[in-house]
C-alpha positions as CSV (number, residue, x, y, z in Angstrom):
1,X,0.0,0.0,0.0
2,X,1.6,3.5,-1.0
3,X,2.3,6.2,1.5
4,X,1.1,9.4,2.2
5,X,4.1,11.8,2.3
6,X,5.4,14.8,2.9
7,X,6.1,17.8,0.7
8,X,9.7,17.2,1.7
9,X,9.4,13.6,1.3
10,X,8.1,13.7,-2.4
11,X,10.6,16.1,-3.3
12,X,13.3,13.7,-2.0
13,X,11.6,10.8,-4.1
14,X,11.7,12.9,-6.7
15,X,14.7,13.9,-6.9
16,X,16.2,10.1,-6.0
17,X,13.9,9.1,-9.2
18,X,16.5,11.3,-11.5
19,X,19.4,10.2,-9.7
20,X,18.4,7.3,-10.3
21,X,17.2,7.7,-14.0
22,X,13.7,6.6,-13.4
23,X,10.9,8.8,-14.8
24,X,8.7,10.5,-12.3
25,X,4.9,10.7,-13.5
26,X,2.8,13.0,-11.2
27,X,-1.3,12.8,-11.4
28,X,-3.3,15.0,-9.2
29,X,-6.8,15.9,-8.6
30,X,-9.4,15.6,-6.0
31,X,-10.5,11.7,-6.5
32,X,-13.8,12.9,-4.2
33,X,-15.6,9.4,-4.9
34,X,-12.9,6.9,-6.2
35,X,-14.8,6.0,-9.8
36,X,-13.3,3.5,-12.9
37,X,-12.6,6.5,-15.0
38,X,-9.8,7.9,-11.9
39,X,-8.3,4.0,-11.7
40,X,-8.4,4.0,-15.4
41,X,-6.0,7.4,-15.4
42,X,-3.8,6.4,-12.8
43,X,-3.1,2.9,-14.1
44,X,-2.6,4.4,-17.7
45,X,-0.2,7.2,-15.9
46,X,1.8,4.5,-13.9
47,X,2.6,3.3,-17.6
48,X,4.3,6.4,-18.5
49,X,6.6,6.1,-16.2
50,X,8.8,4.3,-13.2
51,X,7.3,6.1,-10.3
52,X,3.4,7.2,-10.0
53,X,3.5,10.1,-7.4
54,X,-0.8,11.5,-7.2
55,X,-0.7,14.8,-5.9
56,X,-4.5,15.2,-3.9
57,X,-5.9,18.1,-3.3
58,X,-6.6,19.4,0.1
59,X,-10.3,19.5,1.7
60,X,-10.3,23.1,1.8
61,X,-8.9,23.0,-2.6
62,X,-12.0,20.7,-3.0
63,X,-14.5,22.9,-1.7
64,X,-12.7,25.8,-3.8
65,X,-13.3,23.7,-6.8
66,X,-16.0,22.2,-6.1
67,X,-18.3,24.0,-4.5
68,X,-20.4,23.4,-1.1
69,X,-20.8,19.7,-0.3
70,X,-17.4,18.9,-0.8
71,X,-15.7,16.6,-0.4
72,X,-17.6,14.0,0.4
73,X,-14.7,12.7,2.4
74,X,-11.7,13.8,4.3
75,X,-8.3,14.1,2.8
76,X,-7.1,11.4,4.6
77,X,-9.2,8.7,3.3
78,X,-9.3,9.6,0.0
79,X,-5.1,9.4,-0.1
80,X,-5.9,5.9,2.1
81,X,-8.2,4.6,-1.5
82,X,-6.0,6.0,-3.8
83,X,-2.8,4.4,-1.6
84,X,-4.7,0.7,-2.0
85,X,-4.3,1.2,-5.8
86,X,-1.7,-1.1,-7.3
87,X,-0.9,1.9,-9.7
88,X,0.0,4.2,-7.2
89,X,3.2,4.6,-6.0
90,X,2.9,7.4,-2.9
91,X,0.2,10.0,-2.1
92,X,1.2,14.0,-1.5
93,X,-1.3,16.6,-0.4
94,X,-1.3,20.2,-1.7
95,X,-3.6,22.9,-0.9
96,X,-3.2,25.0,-3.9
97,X,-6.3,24.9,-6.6
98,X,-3.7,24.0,-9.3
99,X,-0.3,21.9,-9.3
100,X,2.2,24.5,-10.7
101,X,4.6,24.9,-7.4
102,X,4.4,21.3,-6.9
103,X,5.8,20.7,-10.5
104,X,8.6,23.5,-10.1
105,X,9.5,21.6,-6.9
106,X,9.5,18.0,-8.1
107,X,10.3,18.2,-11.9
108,X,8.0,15.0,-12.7
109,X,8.9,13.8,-16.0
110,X,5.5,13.6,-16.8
111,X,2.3,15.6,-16.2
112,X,-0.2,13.2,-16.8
113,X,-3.9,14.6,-17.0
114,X,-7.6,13.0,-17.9
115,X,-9.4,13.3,-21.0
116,X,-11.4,16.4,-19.7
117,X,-8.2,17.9,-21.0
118,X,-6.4,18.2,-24.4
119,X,-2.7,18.4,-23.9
120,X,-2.8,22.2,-24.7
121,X,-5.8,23.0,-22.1
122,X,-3.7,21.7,-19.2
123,X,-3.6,24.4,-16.9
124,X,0.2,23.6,-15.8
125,X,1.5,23.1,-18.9
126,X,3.8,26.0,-19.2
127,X,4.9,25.0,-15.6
128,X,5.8,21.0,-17.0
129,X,7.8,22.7,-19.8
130,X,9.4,24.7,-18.5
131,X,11.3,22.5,-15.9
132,X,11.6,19.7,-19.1
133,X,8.4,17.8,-18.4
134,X,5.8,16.5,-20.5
135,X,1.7,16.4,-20.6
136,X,0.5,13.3,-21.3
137,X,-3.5,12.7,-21.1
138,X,-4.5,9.5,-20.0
139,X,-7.5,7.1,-19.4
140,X,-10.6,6.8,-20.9
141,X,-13.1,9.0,-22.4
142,X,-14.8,11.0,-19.7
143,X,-18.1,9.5,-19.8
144,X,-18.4,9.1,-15.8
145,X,-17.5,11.4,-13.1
146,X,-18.1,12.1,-9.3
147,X,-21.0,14.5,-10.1
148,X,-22.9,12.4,-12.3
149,X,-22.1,9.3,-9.6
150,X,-23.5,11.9,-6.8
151,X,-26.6,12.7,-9.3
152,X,-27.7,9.0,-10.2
153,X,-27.4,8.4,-5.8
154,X,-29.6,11.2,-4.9
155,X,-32.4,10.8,-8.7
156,X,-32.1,6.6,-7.2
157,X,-32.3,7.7,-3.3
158,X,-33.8,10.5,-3.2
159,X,-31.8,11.2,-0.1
160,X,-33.1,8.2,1.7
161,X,-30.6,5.8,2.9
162,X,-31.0,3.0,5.0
């Protein structure tokens, strides 16, 4: 099962991955209701490279990004589900709405992103260039998504659980 680490700790696993002359991959994003389409990313990410670090953002970046509501759980089990994937090498939380200082401090070799993205939309991507990087989308189509799981729980439930 992968770790959640540090700041400093990622940076050092990072930076042992070049030494080393393994490729870093770094994934991020808020995997608020662990779905197929987020273990479909990851695992297609984790082929990029050596090393799959999954940067997760914060409870208080959800809420940012997401709105009220969210997330529908704390930080600390989320990084627990995404640590039980076979995929995923460690876990790293960041508070920022976007990844930027977390790729000018760990110079991943690749910035992989989901198919909500084209390589040119990904917000970072001036960020992965510039410290030699490159976007790489991955996974499948976006066809399901933590809203829509949310929606299809509360139109089947109507916010009666048992």
């Amino acid at each position: 099962m992968a770790a959640l680490i540090s700041l400093d700790e990622a940076a050092h696993m990072a930076s042992a991955c070049r030494e080393d002359g393994k490729r870093l991959v770094l994934a991020n994003g808020c995997f608020d209701l662990l779905h197929v389409g987020h273990v479909r990313y990851l695992r297609e990410a984790k082929s990029l490279g050596d090393v799959l670090l999954v940067a997760l953002n914060s409870d208080d970046s959800v809420r940012r990004l997401k709105g009220p509501g969210r997330p529908l759980m704390p930080a600390a089990e989320r990084a627990e589900l995404l640590g039980a994937l076979n995929a995923v090498d460690a876990v790293v939380l960041f508070d920022e709405d976007r990844v930027d200082g977390l790729i000018a401090r760990l110079k991943p070799a690749v910035h992989a992103k989901g198919t909500d993205y084209s390589e040119e939309s990904v917000p970072e991507r001036s960020t992965v260039l510039a410290v030699g990087g490159r976007v790489v989308i991955t996974g499948d189509p976006k066809t399901h998504g933590t809203r829509d799981l949310i929606k299809i729980v509360l139109d089947r439930f109507g916010g009666a659980c048992s």
